[in-house]
N, C-alpha and C positions, 0 to 999 in steps of 0.2 A: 842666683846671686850674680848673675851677670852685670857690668859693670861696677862692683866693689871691688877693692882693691885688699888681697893676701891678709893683711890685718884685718880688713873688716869684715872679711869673711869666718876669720875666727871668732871678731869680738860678736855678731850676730848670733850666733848661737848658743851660746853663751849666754846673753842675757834673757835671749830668751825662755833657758833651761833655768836661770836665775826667779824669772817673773815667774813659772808655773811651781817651782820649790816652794816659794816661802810665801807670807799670807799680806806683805805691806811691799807695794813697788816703788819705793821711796828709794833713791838713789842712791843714796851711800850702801844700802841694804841689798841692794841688786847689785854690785859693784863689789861688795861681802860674800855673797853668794855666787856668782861667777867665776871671782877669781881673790883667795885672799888676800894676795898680794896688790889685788888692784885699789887705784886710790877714787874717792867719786865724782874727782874733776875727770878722769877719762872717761869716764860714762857721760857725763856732761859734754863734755866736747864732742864726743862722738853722736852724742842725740843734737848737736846744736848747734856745730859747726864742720863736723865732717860733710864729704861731698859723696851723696849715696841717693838713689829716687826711692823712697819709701812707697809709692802710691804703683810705679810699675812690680815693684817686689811682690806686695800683694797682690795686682793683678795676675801676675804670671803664677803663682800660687793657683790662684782660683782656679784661671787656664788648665793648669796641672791637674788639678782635682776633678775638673769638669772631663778632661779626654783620658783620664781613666774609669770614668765612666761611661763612656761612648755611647754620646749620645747620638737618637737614630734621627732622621728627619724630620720626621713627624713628631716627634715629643716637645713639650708644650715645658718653659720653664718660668718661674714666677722670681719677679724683680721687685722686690718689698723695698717702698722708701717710707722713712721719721724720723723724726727727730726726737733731741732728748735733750734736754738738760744738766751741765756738769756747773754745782756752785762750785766760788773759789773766793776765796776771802782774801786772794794779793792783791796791791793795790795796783802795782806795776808792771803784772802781765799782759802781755797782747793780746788785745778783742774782746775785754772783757767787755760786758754792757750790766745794765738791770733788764732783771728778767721777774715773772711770775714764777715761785717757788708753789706746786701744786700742792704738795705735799703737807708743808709750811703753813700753808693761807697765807705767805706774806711777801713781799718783793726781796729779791737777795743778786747777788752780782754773781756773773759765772759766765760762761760760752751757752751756746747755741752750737748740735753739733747735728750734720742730717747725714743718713746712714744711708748706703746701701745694701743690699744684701739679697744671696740668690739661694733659692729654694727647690731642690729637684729632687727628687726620688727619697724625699725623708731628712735629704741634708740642710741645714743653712749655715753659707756664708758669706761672710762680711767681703764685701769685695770692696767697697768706694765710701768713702767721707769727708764730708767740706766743713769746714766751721765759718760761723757765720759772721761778718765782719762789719763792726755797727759803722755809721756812718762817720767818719773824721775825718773830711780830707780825701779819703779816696772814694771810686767809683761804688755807689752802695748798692747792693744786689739780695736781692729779695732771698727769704727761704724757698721759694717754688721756684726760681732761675738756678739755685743751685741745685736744686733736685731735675730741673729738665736739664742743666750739662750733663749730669750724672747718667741720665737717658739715653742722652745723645751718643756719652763714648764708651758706652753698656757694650762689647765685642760678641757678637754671638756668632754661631757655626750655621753656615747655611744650612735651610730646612728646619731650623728649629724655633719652634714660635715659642712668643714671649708676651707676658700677662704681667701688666704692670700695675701694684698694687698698693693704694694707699687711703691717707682718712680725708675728712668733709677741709682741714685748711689748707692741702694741695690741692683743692679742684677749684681749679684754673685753665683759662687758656693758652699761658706758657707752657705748662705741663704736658696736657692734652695735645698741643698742636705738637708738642716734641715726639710725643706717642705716635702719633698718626704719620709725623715724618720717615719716623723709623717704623712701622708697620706693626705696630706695638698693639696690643686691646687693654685695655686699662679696666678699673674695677676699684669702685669709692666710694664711699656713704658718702651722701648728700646732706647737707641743712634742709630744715623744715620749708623756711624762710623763700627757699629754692624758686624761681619764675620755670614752668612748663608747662609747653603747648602741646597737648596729645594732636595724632593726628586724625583728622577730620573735623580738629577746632579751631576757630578763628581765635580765641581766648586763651591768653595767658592765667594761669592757678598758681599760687603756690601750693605746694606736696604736701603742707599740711590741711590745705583745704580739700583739697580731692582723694587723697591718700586714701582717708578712714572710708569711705563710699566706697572705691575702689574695692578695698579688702573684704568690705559688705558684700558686696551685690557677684563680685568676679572670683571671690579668694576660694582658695581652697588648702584642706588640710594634709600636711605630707609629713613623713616620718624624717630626716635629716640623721646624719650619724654626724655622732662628736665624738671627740677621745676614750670618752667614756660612754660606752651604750649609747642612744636613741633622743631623742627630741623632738615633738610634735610642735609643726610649724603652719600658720596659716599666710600664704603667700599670696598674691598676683601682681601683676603686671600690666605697665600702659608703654609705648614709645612714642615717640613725640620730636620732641625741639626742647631743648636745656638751654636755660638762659646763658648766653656767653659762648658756651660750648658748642653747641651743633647736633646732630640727631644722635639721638639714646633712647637708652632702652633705661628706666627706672622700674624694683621690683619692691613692693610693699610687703614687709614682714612683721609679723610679732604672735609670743605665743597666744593659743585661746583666752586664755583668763586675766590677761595681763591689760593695763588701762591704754587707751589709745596713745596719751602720753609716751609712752614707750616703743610706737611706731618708729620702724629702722627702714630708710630709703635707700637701694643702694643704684649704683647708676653705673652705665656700661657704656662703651661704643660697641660692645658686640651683641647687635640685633639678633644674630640666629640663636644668641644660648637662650638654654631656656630656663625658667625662674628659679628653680629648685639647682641649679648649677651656679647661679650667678653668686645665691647664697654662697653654698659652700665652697667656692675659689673664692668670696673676698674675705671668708673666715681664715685662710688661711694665712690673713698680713697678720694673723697674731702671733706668729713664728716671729717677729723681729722683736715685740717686747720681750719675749723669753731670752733672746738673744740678749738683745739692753743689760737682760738681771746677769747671765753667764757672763757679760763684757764686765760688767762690773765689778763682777769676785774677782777678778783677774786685775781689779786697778784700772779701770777707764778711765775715770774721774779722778784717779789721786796722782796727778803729775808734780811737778814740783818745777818745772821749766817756766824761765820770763818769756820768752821768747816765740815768738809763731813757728818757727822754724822744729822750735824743741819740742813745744805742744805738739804739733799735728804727728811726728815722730813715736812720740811716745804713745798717742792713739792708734796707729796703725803698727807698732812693735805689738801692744795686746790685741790686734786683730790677727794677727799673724800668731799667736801663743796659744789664741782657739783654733787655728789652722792648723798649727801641727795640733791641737789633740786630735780631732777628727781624723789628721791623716795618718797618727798611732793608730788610733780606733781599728781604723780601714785594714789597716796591716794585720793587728792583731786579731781581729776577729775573723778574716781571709774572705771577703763579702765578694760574693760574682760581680763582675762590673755590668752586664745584663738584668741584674736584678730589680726588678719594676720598682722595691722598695725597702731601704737598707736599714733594715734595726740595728740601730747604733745604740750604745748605751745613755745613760744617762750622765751630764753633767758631770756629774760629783764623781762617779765611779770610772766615768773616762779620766778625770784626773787624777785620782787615785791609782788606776793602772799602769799611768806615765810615771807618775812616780815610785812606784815601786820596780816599774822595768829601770829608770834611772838607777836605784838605789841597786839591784842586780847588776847591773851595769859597772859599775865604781864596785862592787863588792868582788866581783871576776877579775875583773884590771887587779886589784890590790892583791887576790889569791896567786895570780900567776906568778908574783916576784918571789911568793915564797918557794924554797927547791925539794921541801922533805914533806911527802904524800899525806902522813899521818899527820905534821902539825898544821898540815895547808886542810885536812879535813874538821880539825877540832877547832880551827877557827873558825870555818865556815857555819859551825855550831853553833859559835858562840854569836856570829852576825846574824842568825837567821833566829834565836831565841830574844836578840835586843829590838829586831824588827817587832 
């Protein structure tokens, strides 16, 4: 909490213990729950016009998390970018635009928000977020410019490489050339539609012309571990020249029995991996939707600020609210910091745990003011039978 100031040190944790207690992050309710006394223009003011960097807070979080885990040279860490969708039915908030409501089937108004988020040895977290700002007047900037900033000021520790991980509407040459600046290997499902020139062809193909031949004539079948047991996969592989991009490596997958239709492209700059790896590292960007749903129980989406300032605030207070669960987790469970891979619990019962250490917590403070053994035990009785 470097550069906050005495007050704001206290009111930060606070609400953040306010947003993981109770089940709606609605301001006056957080503001109820932190402090009863408090009124929910303080909370407002302090999400919207106090003077605080939200964006290095969390960074330095991550930091924290990541060199308690010490990491070695050679360990590889994955930097998952997407975005997501927050509707909002004010008419007078900042950035709204119209958007495609997937969900829905129908157009609805809300943000555009693109996420980052880091993944190493079992954990993920949220480290960086831009919301995306339609055009009115100011400088307009794509979703994939926002995602290659995010690239760019990605801090990592020397020796440790980095796999940057996303779907077919960031593959771009913003993106990419951001990767390649920063010594990055990326990992992406391609469109069908895709221009690639294998090598030793003068001919450009789209990937879905050549793909299903490929699979034919060169695939072969491999076992894949998922979450759950096993999956037979029939894979190969061409490298070439990607339209736009520059030399890759693309790998054709899909299971035995399933229609060509369902052919899955994925595309790499790292030439030396090989097909059956390339799968399973770009399977792992599904770690950021899981995120998305856990961001979400926590109130992603339900702010209640007009303001740019108060929005982006309140998205990265509930990034920071999954930060300390994991970093309860970490405590309570006592996980080696060497550990190739840290079973952490689940979601719901990491929350659960913080909660009821909170509620132990506040039940201790309350026992010590009483002075007489026996009635300081018969209550304790009574708080642990109401639990």
């Amino acid at each position: 909490m470097v550069g906050m100031t005495k007050p704001q040190r206290r009111h930060l944790p606070a609400l953040l213990v306010a947003l993981l207690l109770g089940t709606t992050p609605k301001v006056r309710h957080l503001a109820a729950r932190s402090n009863p006394k408090r009124h929910r223009t303080s909370v407002a003011k302090f999400l919207a016009r106090s003077n605080w960097d939200e964006a290095k807070l969390l960074n330095d979080q991550t930091q924290r998390t990541l060199r308690r885990l010490r990491l070695c040279r050679s360990e590889t860490v994955d930097l998952i970018l997407d975005d997501t969708r927050l509707l909002k039915r004010g008419r007078q908030m900042d950035d709204v635009s119209t958007l495609w409501d997937h969900t829905r089937r129908r157009f609805a108004r809300g943000h555009y928000l693109v996420l980052a988020a880091v993944s190493v040895r079992g954990l993920v977290l949220p480290w960086g977020l831009r919301i995306w700002q339609p055009q009115k007047g100011r400088t307009f900037r794509k979703l994939t410019e926002l995602a290659a900033e995010l690239v760019r000021q990605f801090p990592v520790k020397s020796g440790v490489r980095v796999r940057v991980l996303f779907d077919a509407a960031y593959l771009s040459p913003t993106l990419t050339r951001a990767c390649q600046e920063r010594g990055f290997t990326w990992y992406s499902v391609a469109a069908k539609t895709r221009c690639f020139q294998r090598d030793g062809r003068s001919t450009w193909q789209q990937l879905r012309d050549f793909g299903p031949g490929v699979l034919k004539h060169h695939g072969q079948h491999v076992r894949l571990p998922r979450s759950c047991g096993w999956r037979w996969m029939r894979i190969a592989s061409a490298r070439g020249l990607l339209s736009k991009i520059g030399p890759a490596q693309v790998v054709f997958a899909k299971r035995p029995y399933e229609p060509w239709k369902k052919l899955l492209a994925v595309v790499t700059n790292d030439l030396k991996a090989k097909p059956r790896e390339v799968i399973a590292r770009y399977e792992r960007r599904w770690q950021i939707e899981v995120l998305f749903k856990e961001l979400r129980e926590l109130g992603l989406g339900a702010y209640q600020m007009l303001h740019r300032k108060g929005i982006r605030r309140h998205l990265h207070l509930v990034c920071l609210a999954h930060q300390l669960l994991t970093h309860h987790a970490l405590q309570a469970n006592g996980v080696p910091a060497q550990n190739p891979r840290i079973p952490l619990p689940r979601f719901h019962k990491r929350r659960d745990d913080l909660q009821q250490a909170l509620r132990d917590q506040s039940a201790n403070t309350f026992l010590k003011r009483i002075p007489h053994p026996k009635t300081r035990e018969k209550i304790r009785g009574f708080l642990k039978a109401a639990a």
